[in-house]
Every structure is written in structure tokens, then in C-alpha cells.
N, CA, C and O of each residue as an XYZ file, in Angstrom:
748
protein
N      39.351     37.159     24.715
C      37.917     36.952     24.587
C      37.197     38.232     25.015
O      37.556     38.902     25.984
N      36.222     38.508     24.278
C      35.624     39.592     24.767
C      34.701     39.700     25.875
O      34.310     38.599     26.260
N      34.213     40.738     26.535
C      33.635     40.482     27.533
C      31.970     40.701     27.464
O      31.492     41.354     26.537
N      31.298     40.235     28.288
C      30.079     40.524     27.737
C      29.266     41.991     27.022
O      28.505     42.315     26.110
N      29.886     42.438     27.928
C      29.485     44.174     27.769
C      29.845     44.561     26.488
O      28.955     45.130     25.857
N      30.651     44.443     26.069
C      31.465     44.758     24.850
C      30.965     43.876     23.818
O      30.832     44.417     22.720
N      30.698     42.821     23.886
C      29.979     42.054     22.489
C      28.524     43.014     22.664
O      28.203     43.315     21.515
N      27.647     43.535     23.526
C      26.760     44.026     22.992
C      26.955     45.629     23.006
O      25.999     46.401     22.929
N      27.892     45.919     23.080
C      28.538     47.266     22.492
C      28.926     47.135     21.097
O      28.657     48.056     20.326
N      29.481     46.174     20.717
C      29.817     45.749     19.329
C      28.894     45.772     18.533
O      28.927     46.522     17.558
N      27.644     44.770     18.838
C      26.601     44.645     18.471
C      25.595     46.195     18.447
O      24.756     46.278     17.550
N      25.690     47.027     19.159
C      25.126     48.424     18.694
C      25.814     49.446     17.832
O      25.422     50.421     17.190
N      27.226     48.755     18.091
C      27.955     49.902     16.834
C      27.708     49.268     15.183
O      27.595     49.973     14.180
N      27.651     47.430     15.232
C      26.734     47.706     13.889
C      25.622     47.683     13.534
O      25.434     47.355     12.362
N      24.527     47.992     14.326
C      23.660     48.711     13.853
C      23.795     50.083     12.938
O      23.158     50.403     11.934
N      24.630     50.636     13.495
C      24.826     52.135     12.496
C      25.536     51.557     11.538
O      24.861     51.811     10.541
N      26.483     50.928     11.173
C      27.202     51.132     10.272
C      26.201     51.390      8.799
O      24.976     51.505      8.799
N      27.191     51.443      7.487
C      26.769     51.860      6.045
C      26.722     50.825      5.617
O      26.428     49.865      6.329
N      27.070     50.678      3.979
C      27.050     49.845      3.229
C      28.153     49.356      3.351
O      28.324     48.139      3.284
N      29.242     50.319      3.580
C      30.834     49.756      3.368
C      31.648     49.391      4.306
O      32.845     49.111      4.246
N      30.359     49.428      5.862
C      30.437     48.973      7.235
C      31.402     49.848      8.024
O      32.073     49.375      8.941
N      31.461     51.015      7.694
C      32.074     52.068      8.130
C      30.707     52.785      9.033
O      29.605     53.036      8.545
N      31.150     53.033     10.529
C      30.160     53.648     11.670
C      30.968     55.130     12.011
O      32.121     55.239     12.429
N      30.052     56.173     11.719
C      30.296     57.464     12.260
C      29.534     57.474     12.952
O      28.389     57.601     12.519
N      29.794     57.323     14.660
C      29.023     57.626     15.567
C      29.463     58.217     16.328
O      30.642     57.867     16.358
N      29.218     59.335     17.406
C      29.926     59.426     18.719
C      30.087     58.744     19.725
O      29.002     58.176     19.858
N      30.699     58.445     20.480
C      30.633     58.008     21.876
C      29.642     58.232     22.641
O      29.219     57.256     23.260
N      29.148     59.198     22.790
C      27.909     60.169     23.332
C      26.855     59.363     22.802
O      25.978     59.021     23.595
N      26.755     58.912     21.344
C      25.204     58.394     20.657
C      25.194     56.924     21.553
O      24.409     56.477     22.389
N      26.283     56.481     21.037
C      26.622     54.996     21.750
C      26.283     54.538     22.767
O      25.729     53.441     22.838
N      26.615     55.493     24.058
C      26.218     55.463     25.341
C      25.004     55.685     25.065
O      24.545     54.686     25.620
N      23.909     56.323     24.551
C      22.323     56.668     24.527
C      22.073     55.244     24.113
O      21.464     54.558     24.935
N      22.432     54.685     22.995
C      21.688     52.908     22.370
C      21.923     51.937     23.440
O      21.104     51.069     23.739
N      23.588     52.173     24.277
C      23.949     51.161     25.017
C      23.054     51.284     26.379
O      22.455     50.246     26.662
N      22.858     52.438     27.309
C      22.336     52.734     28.710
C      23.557     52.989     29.397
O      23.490     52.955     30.626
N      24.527     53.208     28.933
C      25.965     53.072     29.846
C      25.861     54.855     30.320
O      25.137     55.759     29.902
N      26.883     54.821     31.312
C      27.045     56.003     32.038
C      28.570     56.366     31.111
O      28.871     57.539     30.888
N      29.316     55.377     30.698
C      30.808     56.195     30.290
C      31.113     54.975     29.383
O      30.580     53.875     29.531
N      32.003     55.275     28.450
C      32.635     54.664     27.452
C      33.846     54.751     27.453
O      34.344     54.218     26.461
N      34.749     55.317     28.330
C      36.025     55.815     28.689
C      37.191     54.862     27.858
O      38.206     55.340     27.352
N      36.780     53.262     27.829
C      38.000     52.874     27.235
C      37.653     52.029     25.774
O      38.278     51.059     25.346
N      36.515     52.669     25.170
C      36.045     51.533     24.217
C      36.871     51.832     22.829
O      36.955     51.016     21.911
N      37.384     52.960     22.830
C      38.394     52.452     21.308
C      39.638     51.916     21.960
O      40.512     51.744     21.111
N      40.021     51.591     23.186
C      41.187     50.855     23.464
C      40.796     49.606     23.478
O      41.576     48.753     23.054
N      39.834     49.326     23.844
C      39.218     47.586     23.614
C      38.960     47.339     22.628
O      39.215     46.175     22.317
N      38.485     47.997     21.828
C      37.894     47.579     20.251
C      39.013     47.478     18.866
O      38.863     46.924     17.777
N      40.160     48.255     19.426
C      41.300     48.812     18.463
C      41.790     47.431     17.628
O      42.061     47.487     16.428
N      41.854     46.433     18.253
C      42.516     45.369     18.272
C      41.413     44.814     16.818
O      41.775     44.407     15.714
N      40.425     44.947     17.201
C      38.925     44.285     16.269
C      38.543     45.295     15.301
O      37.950     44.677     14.417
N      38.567     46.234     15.078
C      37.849     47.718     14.470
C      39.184     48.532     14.238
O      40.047     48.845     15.058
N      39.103     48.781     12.906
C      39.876     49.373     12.014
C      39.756     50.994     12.465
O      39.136     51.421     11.490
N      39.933     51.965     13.196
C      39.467     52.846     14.050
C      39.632     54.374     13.799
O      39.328     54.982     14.825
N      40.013     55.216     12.774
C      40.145     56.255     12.093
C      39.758     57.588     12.309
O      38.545     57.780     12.233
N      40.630     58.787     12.618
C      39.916     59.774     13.248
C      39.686     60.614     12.227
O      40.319     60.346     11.205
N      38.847     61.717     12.179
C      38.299     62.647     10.960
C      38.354     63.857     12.231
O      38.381     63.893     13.461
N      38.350     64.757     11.119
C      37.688     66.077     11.639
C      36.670     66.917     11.639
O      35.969     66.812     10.632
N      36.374     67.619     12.315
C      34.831     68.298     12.236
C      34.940     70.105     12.758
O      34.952     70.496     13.925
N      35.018     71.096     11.331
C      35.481     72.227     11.708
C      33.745     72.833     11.999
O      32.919     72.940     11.092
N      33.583     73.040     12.897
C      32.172     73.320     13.569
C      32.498     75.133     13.693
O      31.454     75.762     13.522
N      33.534     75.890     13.911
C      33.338     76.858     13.759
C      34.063     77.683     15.247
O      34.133     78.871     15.564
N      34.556     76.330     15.960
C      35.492     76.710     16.888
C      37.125     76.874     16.466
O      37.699     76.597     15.413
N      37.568     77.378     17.591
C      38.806     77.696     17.609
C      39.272     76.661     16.874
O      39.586     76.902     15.708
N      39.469     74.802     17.587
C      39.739     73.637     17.231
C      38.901     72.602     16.548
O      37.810     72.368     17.067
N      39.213     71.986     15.536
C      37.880     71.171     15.050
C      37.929     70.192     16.008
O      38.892     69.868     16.703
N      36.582     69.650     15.988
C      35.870     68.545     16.914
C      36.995     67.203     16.461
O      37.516     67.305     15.351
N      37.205     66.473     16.973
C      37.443     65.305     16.528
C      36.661     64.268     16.808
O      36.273     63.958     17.935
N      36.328     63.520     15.434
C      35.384     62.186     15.879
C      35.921     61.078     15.092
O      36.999     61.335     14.556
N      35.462     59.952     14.894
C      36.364     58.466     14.957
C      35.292     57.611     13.769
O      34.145     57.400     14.163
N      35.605     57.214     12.585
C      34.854     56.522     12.287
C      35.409     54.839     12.079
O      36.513     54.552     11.616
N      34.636     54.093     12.418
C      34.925     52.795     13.048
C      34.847     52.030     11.546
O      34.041     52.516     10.752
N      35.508     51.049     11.177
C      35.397     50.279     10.198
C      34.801     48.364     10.962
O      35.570     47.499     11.382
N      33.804     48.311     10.913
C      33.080     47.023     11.416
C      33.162     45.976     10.218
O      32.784     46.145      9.059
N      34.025     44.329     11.053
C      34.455     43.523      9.719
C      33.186     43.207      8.993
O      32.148     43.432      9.616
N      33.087     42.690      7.697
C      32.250     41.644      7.198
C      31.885     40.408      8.207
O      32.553     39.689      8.950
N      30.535     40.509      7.879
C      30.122     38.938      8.266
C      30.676     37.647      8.098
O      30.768     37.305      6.919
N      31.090     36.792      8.982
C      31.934     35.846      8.609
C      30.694     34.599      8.563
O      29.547     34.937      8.854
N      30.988     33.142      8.183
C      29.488     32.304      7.580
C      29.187     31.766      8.741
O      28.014     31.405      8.840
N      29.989     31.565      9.814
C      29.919     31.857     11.870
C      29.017     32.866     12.426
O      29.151     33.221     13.597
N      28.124     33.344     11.685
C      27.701     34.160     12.733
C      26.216     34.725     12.823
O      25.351     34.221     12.107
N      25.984     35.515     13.485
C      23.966     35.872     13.776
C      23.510     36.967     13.588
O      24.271     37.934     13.635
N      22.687     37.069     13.428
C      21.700     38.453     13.037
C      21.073     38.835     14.455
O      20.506     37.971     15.124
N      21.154     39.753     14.761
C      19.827     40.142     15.786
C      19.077     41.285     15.603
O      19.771     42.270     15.856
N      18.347     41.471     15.388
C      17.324     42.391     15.603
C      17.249     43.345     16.256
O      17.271     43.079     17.458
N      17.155     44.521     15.992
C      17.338     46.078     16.892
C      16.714     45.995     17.640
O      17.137     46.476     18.691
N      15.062     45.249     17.695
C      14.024     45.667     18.970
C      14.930     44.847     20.141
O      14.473     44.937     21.281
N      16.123     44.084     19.980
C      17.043     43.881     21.342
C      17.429     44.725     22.001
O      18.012     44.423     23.043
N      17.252     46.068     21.647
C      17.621     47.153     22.387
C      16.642     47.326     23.387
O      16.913     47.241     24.585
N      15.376     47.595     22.893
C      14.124     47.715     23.652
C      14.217     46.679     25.578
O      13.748     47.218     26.580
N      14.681     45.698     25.617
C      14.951     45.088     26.753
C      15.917     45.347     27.583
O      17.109     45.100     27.399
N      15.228     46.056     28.898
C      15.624     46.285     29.514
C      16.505     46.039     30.618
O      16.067     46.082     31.767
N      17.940     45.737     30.326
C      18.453     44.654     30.911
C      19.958     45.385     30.762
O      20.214     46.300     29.979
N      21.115     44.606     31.932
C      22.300     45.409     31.747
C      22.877     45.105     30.325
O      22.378     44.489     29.383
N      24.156     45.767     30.475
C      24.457     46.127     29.195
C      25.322     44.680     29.039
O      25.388     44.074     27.970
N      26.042     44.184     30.417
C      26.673     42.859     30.234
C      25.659     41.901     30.275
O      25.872     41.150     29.323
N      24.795     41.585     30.804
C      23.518     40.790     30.388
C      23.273     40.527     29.385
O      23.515     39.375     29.027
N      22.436     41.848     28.077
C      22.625     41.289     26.950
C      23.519     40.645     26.080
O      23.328     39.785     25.220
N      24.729     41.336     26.539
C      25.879     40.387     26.067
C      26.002     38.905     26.507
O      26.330     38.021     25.715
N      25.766     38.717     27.606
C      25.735     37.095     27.662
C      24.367     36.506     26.819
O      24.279     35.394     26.298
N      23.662     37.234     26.831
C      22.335     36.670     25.950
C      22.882     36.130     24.716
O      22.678     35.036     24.190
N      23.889     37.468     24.217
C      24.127     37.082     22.826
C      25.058     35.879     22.927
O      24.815     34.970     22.133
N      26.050     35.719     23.738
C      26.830     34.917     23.582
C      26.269     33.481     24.018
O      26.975     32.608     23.514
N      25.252     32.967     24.774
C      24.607     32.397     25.116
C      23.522     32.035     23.379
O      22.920     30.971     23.237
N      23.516     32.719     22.717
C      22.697     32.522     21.607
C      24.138     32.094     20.281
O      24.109     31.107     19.545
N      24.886     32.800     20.303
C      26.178     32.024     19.479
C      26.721     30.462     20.112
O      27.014     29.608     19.275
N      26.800     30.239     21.068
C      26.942     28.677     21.876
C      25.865     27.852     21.248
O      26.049     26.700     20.856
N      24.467     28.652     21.153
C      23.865     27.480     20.964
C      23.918     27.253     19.209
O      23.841     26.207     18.564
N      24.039     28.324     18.862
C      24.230     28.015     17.450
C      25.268     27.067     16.394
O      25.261     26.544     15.279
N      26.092     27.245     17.528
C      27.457     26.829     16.763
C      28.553     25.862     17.418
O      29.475     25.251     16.877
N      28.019     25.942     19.213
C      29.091     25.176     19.416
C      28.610     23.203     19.427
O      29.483     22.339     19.347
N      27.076     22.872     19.542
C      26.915     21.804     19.291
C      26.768     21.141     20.976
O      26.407     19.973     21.120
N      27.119     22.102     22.291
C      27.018     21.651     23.363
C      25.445     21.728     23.806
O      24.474     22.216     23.229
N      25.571     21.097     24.979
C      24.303     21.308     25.898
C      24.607     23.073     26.264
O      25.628     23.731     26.463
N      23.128     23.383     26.223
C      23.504     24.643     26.833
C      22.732     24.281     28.592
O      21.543     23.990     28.724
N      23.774     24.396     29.833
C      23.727     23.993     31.019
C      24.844     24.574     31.446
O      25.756     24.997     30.735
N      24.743     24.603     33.131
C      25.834     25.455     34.050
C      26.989     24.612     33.367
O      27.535     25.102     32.378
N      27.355     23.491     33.793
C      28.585     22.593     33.335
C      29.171     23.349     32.303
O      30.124     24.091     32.543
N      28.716     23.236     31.237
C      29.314     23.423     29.788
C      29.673     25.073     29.675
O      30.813     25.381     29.326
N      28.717     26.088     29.964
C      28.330     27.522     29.993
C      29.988     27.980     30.573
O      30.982     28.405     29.985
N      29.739     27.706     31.773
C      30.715     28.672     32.847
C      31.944     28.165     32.014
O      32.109     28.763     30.951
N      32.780     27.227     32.293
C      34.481     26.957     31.360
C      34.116     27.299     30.006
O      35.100     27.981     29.719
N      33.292     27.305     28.827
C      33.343     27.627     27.710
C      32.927     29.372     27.869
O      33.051     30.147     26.921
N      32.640     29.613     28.648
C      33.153     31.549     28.755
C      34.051     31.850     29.786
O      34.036     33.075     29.906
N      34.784     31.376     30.550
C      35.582     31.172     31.632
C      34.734     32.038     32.178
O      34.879     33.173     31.724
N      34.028     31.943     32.862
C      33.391     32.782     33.466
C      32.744     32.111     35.103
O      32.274     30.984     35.260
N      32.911     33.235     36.221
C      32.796     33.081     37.469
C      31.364     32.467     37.680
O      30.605     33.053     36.908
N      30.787     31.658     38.310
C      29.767     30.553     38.647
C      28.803     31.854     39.095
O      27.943     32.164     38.270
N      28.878     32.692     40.411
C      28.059     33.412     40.596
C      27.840     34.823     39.524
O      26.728     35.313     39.719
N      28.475     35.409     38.681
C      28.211     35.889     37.833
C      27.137     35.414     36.544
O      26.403     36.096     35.829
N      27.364     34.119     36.586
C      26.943     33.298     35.331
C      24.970     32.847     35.867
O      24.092     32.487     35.083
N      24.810     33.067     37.555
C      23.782     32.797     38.151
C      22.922     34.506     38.138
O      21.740     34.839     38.047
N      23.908     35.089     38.245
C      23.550     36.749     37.872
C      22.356     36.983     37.136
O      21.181     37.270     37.364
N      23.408     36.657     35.762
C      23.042     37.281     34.025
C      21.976     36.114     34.016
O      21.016     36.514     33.357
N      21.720     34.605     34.564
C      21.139     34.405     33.922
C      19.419     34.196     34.500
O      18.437     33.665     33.982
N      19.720     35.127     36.240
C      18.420     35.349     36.750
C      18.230     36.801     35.857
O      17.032     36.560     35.714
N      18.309     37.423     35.513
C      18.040     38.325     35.145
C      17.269     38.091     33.721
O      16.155     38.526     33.427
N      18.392     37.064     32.674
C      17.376     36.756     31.589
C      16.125     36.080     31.821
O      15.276     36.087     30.930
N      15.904     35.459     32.988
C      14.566     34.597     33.242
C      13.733     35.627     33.591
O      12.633     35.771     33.058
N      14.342     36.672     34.805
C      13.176     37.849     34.842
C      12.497     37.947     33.700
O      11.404     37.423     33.484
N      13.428     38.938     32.586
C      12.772     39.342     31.321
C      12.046     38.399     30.534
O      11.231     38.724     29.672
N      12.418     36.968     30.906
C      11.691     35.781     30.014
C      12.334     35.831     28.720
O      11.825     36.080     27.627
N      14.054     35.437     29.142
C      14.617     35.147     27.655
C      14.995     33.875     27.672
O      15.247     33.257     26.638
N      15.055     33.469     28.619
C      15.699     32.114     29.391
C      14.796     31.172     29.946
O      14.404     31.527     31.057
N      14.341     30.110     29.558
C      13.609     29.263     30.435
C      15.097     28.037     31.108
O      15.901     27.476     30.364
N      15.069     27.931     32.500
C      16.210     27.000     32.969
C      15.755     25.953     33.318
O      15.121     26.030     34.371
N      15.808     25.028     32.889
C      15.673     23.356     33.427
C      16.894     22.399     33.025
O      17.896     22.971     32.596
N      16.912     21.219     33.105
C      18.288     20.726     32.844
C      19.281     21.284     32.254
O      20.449     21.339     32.637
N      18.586     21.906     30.857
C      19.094     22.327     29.410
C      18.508     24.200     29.437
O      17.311     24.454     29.568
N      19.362     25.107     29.320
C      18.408     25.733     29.169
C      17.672     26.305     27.920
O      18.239     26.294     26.828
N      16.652     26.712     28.041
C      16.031     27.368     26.220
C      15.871     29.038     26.202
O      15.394     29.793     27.050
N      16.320     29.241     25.209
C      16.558     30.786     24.670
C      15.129     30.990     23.585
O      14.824     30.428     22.532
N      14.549     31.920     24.294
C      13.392     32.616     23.600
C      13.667     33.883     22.712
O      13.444     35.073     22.933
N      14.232     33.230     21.623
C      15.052     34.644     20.463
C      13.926     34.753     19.720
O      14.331     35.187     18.642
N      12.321     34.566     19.632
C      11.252     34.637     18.782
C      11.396     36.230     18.594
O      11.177     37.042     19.493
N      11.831     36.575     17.173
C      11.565     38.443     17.049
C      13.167     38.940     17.316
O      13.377     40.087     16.922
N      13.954     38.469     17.730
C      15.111     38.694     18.185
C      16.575     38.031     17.495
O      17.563     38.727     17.260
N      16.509     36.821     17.277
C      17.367     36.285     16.000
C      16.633     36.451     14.798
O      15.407     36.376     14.706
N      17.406     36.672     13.914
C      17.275     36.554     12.739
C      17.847     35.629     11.517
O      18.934     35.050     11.527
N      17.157     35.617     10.760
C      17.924     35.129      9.334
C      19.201     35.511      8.901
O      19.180     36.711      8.628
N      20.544     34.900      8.679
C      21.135     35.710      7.752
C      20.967     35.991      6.674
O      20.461     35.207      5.871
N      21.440     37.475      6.299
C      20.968     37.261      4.964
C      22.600     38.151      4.167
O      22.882     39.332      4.371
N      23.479     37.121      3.235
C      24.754     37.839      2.905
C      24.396     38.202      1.482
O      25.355     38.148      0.711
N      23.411     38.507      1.032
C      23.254     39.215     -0.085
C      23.862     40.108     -0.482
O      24.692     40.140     -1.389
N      23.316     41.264      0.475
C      23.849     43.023      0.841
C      24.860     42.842      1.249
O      25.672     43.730      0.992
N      25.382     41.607      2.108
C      26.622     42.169      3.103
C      27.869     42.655      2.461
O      28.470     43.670      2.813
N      28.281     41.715      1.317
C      29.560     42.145      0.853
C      29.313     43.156     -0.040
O      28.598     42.888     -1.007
N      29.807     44.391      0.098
C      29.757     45.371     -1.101
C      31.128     45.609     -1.765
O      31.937     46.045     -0.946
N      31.671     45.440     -3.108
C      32.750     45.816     -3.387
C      32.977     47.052     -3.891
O      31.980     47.594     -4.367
N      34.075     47.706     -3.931
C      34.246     48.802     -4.142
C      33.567     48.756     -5.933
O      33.172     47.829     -6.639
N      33.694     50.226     -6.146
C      33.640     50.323     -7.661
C      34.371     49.888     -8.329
O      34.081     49.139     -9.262
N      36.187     50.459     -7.841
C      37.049     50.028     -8.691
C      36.948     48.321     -8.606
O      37.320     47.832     -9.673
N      36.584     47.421     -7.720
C      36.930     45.982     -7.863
C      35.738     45.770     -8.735
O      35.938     44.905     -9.588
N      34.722     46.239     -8.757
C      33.607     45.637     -9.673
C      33.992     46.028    -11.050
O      34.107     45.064    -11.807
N      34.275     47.467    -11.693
C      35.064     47.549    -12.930
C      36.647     46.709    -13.098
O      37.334     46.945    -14.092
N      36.929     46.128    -12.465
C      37.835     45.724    -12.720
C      37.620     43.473    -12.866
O      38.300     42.667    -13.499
N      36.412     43.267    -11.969
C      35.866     42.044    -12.327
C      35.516     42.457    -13.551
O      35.933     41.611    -14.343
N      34.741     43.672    -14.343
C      34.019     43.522    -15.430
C      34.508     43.343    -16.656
O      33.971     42.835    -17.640
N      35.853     43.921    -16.483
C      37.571     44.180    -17.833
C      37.766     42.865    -17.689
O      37.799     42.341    -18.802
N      37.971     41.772    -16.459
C      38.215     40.235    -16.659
C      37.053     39.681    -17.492
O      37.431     38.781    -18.242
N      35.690     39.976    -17.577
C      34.515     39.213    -17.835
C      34.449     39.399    -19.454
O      34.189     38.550    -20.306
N      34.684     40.421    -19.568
C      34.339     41.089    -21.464
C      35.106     40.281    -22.487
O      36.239     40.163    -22.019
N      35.043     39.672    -23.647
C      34.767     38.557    -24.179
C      35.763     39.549    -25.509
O      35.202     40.309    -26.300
N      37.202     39.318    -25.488
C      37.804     40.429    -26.261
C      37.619     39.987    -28.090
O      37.971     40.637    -29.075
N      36.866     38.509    -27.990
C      36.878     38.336    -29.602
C      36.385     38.993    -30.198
O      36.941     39.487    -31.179
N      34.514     39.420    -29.693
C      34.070     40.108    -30.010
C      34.219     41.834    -30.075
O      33.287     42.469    -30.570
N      35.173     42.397    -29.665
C      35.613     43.469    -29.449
C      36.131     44.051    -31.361
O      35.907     43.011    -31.982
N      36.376     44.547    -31.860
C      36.233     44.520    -33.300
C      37.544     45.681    -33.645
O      37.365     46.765    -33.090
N      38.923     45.562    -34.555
C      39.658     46.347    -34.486
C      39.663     47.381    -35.369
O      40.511     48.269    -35.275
């Protein structure tokens, strides 16, 4: 399971990605979107999830630079949109991650969202879980009463899988050779 920090590390690496969900970023940019001081082990955590590929960069030194471009999966029909101005909140980097994961629970798992249910469905330590979630009430993402409520107004989004899947060229010329209607084709 991932850890909080890292789902919203995840969550800033696709922001960059392309069309073909391929992210050329540095480590260096990453840490600037995330607030982190070091990234020291994030392609060893991510390797497992992210297709992870190194390139080169002849800049004009002795050695070319090496940098990493990340392949981020497709959207699966499980899952959420959020909104970049989530960056804008000022909050740790594992914080937002429980936000998010705290916003996938409520989406999908059908529970109460409450201490009971929260802490064993993230195995997660009781005073940690009192942490992240004084902190979301600071910012006012969290209202807590029996149940608690998530204020994602501006912050979740719609899905939208229109754009998401892009196929290559060759698979789209090659749907198009299945589609063409060979009667009419004339010898």
C-alpha cells in the first residue's frame, strides 16, 4: 500500500505527464511542486507502479546528464480527478496524501468515513490519523463530527476519459484496415 506522501507525489508527477502519459521531469522540479527537502528514494518506490526509463542529455559536458522519463498508467473507471489548485494548500506533503486517500474511501469504498472505519482500512497508527486530520480541519478540508465531511468544492473533479486513452498511430491505422469495407474496394 502506498504511503501517504507518495500518493500525493504520484499525484504531482501526473500533472506533467503528455498525451501518451509519459512525465519528463526532474527530481529537482518535483521536489519544487511537492515542498519536499529530498526525493532520495522515489524511483525505488515508484519502480514497482511506473514504467521508469532513463534518457540522456548531452548538455556539453564531459558526461551527459542523465534524466528518467516516467511512464504514468491510464486511468482506471476506480478513480479521481483533482485539480492542480491542490497544490496551492499549504499542508504536508503526507497530509495531502491522506486528503486524497480520505477522498478515494469516500468515493468508492461505500463506508462511513469515521475514526473506526479510517484507521484499519489504511492500517494506519490512531495518533498519526489524529495528526493529518487536525491539520485538514486547520486548512478547512475536513469538517469532524460523527461522520466526517470533505470540502473538495474546486478540488475534485469530473472525470473526464475522453482524452485519456490515446492510441498509438500504428493501432489507429491498423483499427482503420479492420473498418474499410473491401467490397467496395474495386479490382
Amino acid at each position: 500500500m502506498f504511503k501517504p506522501a507518495n500518493i500525493y507525489r504520484f499525484f504531482c508527477l501526473s500533472l506533467c505527464r503528455d498525451e501518451w502519459y509519459n512525465v519528463r521531469i526532474t527530481l529537482d522540479d518535483l521536489k519544487g511542486m511537492t515542498g519536499e527537502r529530498s526525493l532520495s528514494n522515489f524511483n525505488n518506490d515508484f519502480r514497482e507502479y511506473l514504467n521508469i526509463k532513463p534518457y540522456f542529455i548531452n548538455n556539453g559536458f564531459r558526461y551527459a546528464t542523465r534524466r528518467n522519463i516516467y511512464h504514468v498508467p491510464v486511468m482506471e473507471k476506480e478513480c479521481i480527478t483533482i485539480s492542480q489548485k491542490f497544490l496551492m494548500y499549504e499542508l504536508n506533503t503526507a497530509v495531502k496524501g491522506f486528503f486524497i486517500q480520505l477522498m478515494l474511501l469516500s468515493q468508492f469504498s461505500g463506508m462511513a468515513l469515521n475514526r473506526q472505519n479510517i484507521v484499519p482500512a489504511l492500517n494506519m497508527d490512531r495518533k498519526t490519523y489524529d495528526k493529518y486530520l487536525n491539520a485538514l480541519q486547520i486548512a478547512e478540508l475536513v469538517t469532524n463530527g460523527r461522520v466526517l465531511t470533505l470540502h473538495t468544492d474546486g478540488i475534485l473533479l469530473e472525470n473526464d476519459f475522453s482524452m485519456q486513452k490515446k492510441q498509438s498511430i500504428y493501432r489507429l491505422l491498423k483499427d482503420e484496415e479492420l473498418t474499410i469495407d473491401t467490397k467496395s474496394i474495386k479490382p
